[in-house]
C-alpha positions as CSV (number, residue, x, y, z in Angstrom):
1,X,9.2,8.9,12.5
2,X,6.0,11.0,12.9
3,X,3.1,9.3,12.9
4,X,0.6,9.5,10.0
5,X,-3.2,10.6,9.3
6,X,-5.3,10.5,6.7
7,X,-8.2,13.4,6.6
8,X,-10.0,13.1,3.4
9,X,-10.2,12.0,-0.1
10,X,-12.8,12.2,-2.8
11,X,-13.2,9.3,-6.0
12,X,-15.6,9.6,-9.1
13,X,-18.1,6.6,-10.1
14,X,-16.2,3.7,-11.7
15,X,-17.3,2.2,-15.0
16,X,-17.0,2.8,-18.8
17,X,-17.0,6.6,-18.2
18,X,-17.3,9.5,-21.4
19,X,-14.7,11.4,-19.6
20,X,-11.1,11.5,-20.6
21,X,-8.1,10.5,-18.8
22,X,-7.9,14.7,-17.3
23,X,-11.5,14.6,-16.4
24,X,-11.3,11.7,-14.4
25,X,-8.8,13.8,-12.2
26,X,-10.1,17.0,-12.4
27,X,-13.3,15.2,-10.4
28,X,-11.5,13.1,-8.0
29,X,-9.4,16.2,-7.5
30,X,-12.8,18.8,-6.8
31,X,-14.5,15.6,-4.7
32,X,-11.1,15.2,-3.0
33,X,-10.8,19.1,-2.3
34,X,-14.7,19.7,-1.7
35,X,-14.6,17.3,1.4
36,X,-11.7,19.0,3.3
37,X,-12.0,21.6,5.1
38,X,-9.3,24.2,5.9
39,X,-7.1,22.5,3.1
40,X,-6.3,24.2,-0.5
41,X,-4.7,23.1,-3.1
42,X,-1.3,25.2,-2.9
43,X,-1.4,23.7,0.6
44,X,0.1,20.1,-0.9
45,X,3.6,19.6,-0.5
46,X,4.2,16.2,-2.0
47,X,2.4,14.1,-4.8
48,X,2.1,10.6,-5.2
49,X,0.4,9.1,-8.6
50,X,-0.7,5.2,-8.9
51,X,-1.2,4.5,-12.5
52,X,-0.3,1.1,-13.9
53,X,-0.7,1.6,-17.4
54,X,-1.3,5.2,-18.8
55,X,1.6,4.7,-21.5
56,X,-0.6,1.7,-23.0
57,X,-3.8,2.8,-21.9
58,X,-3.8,6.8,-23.2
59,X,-0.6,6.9,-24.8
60,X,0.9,9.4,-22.1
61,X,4.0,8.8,-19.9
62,X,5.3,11.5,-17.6
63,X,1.8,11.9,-15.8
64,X,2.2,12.6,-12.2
65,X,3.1,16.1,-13.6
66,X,-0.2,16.5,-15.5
67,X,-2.0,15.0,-12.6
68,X,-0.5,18.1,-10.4
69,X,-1.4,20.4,-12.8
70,X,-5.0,19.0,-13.2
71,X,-5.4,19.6,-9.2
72,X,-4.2,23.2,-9.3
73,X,-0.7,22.1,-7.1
74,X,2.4,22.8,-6.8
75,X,4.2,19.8,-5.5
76,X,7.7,21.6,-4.0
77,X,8.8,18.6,-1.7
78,X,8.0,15.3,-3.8
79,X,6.6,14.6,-6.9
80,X,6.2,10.9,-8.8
81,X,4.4,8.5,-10.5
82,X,4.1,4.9,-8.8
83,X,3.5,1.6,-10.4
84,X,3.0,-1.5,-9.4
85,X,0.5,-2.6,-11.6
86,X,-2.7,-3.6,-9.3
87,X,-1.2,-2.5,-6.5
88,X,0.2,0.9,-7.8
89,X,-2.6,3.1,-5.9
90,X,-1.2,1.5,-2.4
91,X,1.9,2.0,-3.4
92,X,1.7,6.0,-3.7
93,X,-0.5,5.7,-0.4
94,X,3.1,4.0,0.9
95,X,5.1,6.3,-0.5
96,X,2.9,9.6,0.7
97,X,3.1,8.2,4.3
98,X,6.6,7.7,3.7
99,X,7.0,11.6,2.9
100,X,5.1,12.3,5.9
101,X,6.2,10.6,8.8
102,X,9.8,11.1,7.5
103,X,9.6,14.5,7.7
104,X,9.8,15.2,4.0
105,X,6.5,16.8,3.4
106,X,3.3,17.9,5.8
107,X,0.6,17.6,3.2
108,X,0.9,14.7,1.0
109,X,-1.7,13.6,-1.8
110,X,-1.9,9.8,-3.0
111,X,-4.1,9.8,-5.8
112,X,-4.7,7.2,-8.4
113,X,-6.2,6.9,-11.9
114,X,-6.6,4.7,-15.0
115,X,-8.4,5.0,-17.9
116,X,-9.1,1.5,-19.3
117,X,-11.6,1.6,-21.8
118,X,-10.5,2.2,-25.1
119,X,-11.9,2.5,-28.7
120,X,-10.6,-0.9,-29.7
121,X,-11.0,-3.3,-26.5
122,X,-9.2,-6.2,-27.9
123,X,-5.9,-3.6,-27.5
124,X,-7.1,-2.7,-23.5
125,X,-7.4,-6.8,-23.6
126,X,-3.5,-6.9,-24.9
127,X,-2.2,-4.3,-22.4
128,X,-3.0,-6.6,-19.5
129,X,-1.0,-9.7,-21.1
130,X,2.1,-7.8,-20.3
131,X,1.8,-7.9,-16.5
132,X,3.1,-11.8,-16.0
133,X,6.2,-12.0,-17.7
134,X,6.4,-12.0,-21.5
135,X,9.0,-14.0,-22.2
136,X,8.3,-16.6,-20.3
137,X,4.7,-16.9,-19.3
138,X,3.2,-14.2,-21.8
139,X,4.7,-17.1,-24.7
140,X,2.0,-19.4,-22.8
141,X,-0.6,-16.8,-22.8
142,X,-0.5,-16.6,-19.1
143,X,-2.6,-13.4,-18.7
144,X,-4.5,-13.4,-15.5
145,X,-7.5,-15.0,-16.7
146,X,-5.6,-18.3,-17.7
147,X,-3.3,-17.9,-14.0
148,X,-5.8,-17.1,-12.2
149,X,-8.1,-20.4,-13.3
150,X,-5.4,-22.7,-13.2
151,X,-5.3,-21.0,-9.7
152,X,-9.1,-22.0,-9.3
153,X,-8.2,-25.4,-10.4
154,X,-5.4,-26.6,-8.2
155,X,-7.3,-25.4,-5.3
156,X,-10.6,-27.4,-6.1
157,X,-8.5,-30.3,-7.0
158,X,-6.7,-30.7,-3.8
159,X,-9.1,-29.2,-1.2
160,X,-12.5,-30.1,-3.0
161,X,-13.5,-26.2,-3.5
162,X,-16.9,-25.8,-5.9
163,X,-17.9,-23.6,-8.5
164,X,-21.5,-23.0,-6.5
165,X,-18.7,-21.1,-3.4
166,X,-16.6,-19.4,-6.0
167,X,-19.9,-17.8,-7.4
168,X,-20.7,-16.9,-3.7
169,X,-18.1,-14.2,-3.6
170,X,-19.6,-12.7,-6.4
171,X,-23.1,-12.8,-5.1
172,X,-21.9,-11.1,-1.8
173,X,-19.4,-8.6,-2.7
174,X,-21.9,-8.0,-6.2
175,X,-24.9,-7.2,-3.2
176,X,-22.9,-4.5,-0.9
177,X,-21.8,-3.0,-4.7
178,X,-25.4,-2.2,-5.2
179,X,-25.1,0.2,-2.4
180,X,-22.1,1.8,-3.2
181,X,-22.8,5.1,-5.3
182,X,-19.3,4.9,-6.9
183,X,-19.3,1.1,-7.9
184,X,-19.2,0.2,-11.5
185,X,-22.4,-3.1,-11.4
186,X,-25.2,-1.8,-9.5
187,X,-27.3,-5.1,-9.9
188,X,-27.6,-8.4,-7.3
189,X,-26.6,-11.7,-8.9
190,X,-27.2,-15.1,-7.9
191,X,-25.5,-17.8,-8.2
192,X,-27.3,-19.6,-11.0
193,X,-26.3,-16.0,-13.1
194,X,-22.7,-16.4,-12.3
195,X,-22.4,-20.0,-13.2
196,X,-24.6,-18.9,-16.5
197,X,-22.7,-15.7,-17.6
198,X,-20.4,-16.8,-20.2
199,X,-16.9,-19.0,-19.8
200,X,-13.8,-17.0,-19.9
201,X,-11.2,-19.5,-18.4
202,X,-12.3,-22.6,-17.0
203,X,-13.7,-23.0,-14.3
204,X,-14.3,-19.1,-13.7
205,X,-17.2,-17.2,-15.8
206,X,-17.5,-13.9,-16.5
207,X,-19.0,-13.4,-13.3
208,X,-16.3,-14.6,-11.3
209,X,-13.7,-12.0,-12.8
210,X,-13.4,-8.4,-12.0
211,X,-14.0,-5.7,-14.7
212,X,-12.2,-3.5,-17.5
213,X,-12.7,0.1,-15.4
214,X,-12.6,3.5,-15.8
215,X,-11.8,5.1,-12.6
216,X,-9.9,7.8,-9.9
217,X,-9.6,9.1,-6.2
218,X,-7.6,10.8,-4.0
219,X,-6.8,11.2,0.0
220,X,-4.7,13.3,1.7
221,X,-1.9,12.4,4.2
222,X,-0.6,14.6,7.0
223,X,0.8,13.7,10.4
224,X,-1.1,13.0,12.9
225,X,-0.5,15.7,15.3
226,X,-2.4,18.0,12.3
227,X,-5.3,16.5,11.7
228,X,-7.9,18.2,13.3
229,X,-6.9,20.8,11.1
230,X,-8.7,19.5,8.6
231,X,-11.4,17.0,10.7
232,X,-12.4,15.7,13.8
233,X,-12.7,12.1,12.4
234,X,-9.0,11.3,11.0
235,X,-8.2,7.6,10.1
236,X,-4.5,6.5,11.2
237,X,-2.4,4.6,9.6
238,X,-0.6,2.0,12.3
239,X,0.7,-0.9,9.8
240,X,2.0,-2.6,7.0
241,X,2.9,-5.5,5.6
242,X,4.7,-6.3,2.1
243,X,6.4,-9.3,0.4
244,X,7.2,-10.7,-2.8
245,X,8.4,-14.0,-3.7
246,X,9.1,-15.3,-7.3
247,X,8.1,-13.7,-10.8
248,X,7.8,-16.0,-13.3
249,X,5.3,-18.9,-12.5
250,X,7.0,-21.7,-12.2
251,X,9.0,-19.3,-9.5
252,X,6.3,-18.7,-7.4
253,X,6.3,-20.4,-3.9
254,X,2.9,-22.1,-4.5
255,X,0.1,-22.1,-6.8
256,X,-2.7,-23.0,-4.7
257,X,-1.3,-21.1,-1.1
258,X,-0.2,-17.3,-1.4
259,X,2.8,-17.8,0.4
260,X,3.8,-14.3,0.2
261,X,0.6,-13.0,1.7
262,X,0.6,-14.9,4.9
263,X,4.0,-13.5,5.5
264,X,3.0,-10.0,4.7
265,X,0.1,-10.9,7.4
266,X,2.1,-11.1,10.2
267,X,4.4,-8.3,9.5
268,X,1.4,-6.0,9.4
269,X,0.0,-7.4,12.4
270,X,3.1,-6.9,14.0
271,X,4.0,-3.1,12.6
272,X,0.4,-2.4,14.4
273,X,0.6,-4.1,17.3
274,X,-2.7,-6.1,16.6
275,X,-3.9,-9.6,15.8
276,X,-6.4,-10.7,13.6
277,X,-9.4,-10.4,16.1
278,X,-8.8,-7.0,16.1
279,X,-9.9,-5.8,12.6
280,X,-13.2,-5.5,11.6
281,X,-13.1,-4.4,7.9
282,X,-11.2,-6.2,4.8
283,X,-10.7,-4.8,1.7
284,X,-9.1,-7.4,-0.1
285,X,-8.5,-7.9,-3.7
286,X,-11.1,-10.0,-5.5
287,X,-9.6,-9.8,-8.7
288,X,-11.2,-13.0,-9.4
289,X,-13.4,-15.0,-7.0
290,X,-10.9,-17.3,-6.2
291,X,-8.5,-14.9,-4.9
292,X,-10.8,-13.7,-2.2
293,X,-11.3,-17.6,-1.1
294,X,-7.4,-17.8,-1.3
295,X,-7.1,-14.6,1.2
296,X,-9.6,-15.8,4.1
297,X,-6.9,-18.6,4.5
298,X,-3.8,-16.4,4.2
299,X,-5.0,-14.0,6.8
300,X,-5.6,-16.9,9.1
301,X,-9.7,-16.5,9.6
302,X,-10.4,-20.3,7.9
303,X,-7.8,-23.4,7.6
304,X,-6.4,-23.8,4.9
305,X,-8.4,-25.1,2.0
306,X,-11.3,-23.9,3.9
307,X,-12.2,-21.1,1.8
308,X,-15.0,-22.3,-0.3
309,X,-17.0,-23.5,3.2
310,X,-16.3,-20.1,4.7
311,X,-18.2,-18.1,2.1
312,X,-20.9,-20.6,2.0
313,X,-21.2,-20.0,6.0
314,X,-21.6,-16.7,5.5
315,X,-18.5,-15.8,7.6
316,X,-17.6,-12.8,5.5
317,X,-20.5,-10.7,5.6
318,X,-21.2,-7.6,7.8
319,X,-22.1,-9.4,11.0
320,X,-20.1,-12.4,10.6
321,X,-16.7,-13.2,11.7
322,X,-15.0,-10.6,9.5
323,X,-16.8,-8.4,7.4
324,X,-14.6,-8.7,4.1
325,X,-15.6,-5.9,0.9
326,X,-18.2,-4.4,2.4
327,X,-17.7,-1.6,-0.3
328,X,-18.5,-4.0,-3.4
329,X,-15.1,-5.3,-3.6
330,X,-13.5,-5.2,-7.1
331,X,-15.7,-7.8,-8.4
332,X,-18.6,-5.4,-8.1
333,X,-17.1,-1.9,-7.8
334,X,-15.0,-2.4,-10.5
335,X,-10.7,-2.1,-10.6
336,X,-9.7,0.8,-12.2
337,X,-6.3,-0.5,-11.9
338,X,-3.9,2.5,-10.0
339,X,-7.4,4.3,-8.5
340,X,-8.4,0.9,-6.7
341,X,-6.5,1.0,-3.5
342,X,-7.3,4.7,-3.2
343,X,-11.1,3.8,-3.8
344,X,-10.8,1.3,-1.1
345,X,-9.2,3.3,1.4
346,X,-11.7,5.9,1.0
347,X,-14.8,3.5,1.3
348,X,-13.1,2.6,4.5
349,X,-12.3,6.0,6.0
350,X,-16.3,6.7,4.8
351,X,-16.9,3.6,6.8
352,X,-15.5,5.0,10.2
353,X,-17.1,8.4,9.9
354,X,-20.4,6.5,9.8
355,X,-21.2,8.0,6.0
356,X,-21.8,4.4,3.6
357,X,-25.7,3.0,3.5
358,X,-26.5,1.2,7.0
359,X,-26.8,-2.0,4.5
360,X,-23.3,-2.5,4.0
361,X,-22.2,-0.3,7.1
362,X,-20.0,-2.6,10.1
363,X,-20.9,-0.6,12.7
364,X,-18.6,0.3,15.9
365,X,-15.5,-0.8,13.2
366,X,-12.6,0.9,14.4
367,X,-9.5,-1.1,12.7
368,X,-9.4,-2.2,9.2
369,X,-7.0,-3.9,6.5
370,X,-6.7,-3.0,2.8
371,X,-4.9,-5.1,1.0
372,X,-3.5,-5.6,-2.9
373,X,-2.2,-8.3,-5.1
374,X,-0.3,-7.6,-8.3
375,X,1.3,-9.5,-10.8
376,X,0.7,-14.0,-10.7
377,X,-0.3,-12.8,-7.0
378,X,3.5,-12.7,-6.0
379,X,3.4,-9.5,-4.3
380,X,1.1,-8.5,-2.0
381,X,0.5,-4.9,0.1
382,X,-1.2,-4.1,3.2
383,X,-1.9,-1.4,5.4
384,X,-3.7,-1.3,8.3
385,X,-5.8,1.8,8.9
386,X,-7.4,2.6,13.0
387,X,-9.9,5.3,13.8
388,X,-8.3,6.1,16.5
């Protein structure tokens, strides 16, 4: 197995964009191209789409195809859509280093797009209830709003977490977003604002969810042994980590511990030959504020039910013990579903060339995790990304 660079990537601004489903590619695709050099588009061997919803969300299936012919390439190795609902972006990242290091292809493209605003938002609202299982939790109206409280709620009731440290991870990740030209909210809040915006499941507020987003990006994979090719600053990729345990809800291995993500912890860890001390950058999934407070204990940097006290001692921030979202997050940058994981991988290859604002810059980071949840948070992806 060869192993794996990437050298570049481009994303558009995330939000309630006027651009279509096509545009949204066509300007991840010119960024993406634009900030390569030496690299065209008939260049691209394999393709790799992460989009989640497109059947539901723009009434088009089949689009991996349309997504190559968007870019101007012809994919002649490998050519497919990937989806794992949140996590579909890191799964055609997977998959193109897959291709890569097996041989398969020598330029690969992950991209990722999703177009979730829609003329009738009570429909884009619908489309989400079909990610927990219909028959079983979907008859309960377990959506991820209602999981993702009664989440909240087992964990305050047995380790004592607060609302005022849930609304931290908002303030935080909703500060670095304001410095990120491609997030979706560009404004600070405070707590007192989050605990005011209005209730959407009890006990999170508007404030504590992420948002509907339109969104895309790109970044090319070849093997490492080609990379300066292209740039002088490649980021490798040296681990990774997946697991999933249960479906249904009253499957899952716990409601109030992600199981599943401690385990896919150590196997990354151990593909990369690292520890925890090592990395210096998280990008995790905030889908909700909770979930962030869930993954400082599954990685290992707080005890277990320590969570809420480890935002509120300001452990996550650049210059504290692990500098976790530095890019906004998805709380503040917005989750275009299949584009997120891209987005994130492309904030943190920007973060080792030295090119985000030096407010939300961790400086001398060389190893970082980016990590996914998808479904009632029973699977989770990692990968682990070095500068060197």
């Amino acid at each position: 197995m060869r192993k794996v660079a990437i050298v570049g990537g481009g994303g558009t601004k995330c939000g309630k964009r006027d651009a279509n489903w096509r545009e949204l590619v066509q300007e991840a695709g010119k960024t993406m191209f634009d900030n390569i050099d030496n690299l065209s588009p008939k260049d691209v061997e394999a393709l790799l789409v992460g989009a989640a919803q497109p059947e539901r969300f723009t009434f088009q299936v089949h689009v991996a195809p349309m997504v190559a012919e968007h870019l101007g390439i012809t994919p002649r190795k490998v050519i497919a859509t990937t989806e794992l609902m949140c996590a579909s972006g890191q799964a055609a990242i997977r998959y193109a280093w897959a291709c890569v290091a097996s041989g398969m292809a020598d330029v690969a493209v992950a991209f990722g797009v999703e177009k979730m605003f829609m003329p009738d938002m009570s429909e884009a609202q619908t489309n989400m209830t079909c990610v927990l299982d219909r028959e079983w939790d979907g008859v309960n109206a377990m959506s991820a709003p209602p999981f993702f409280a009664m989440t909240a709620q087992r964990h305050m009731h047995e380790f004592g977490t607060t609302k005022e440290q849930m609304a931290l991870v908002s303030v935080k990740n909703h500060h670095y977003s304001t410095m990120n030209p491609l997030a979706q909210f560009q404004k600070e809040v405070t707590v007192e604002k989050v605990l005011q915006s209005p209730m959407v499941a009890p006990p999170l507020n508007l404030f504590d969810c992420s948002g509907i987003t339109d969104g895309a990006a790109g970044v090319v994979l070849v093997p490492a042994e080609h990379a300066k090719r292209y740039t002088d600053t490649p980021m490798h990729i040296i681990g990774s980590g997946q697991v999933s345990i249960g479906n249904a809800i009253n499957n899952l291995a716990s409601i109030a511990e992600w199981v599943p993500l401690r385990m896919a912890v150590k196997e990354a860890c151990t593909t990369a030959k690292i520890t925890l001390k090592d990395i210096d950058i998280a990008e995790l999934h905030d889908c909700f504020t909770i979930s962030e407070i869930l993954e400082y204990e599954a990685f290992g940097w707080c005890e277990k039910g320590e969570g809420g006290k480890f935002i509120e001692e300001g452990e996550p921030y650049v210059g504290g013990k692990i500098a976790v979202n530095p890019r906004g997050g998805l709380l503040g940058s917005g989750h275009p579903l299949g584009a997120t994981a891209i987005l994130q991988t492309l904030d943190i290859f920007q973060q080792f060339r030295g090119e985000v604002p030096k407010g939300r810059y961790v400086s001398g980071a060389k190893t970082a995790v980016a990590h996914n949840l998808s479904g009632a948070a029973n699977v989770h992806s990692l990968i682990i990304y070095s500068r060197d």
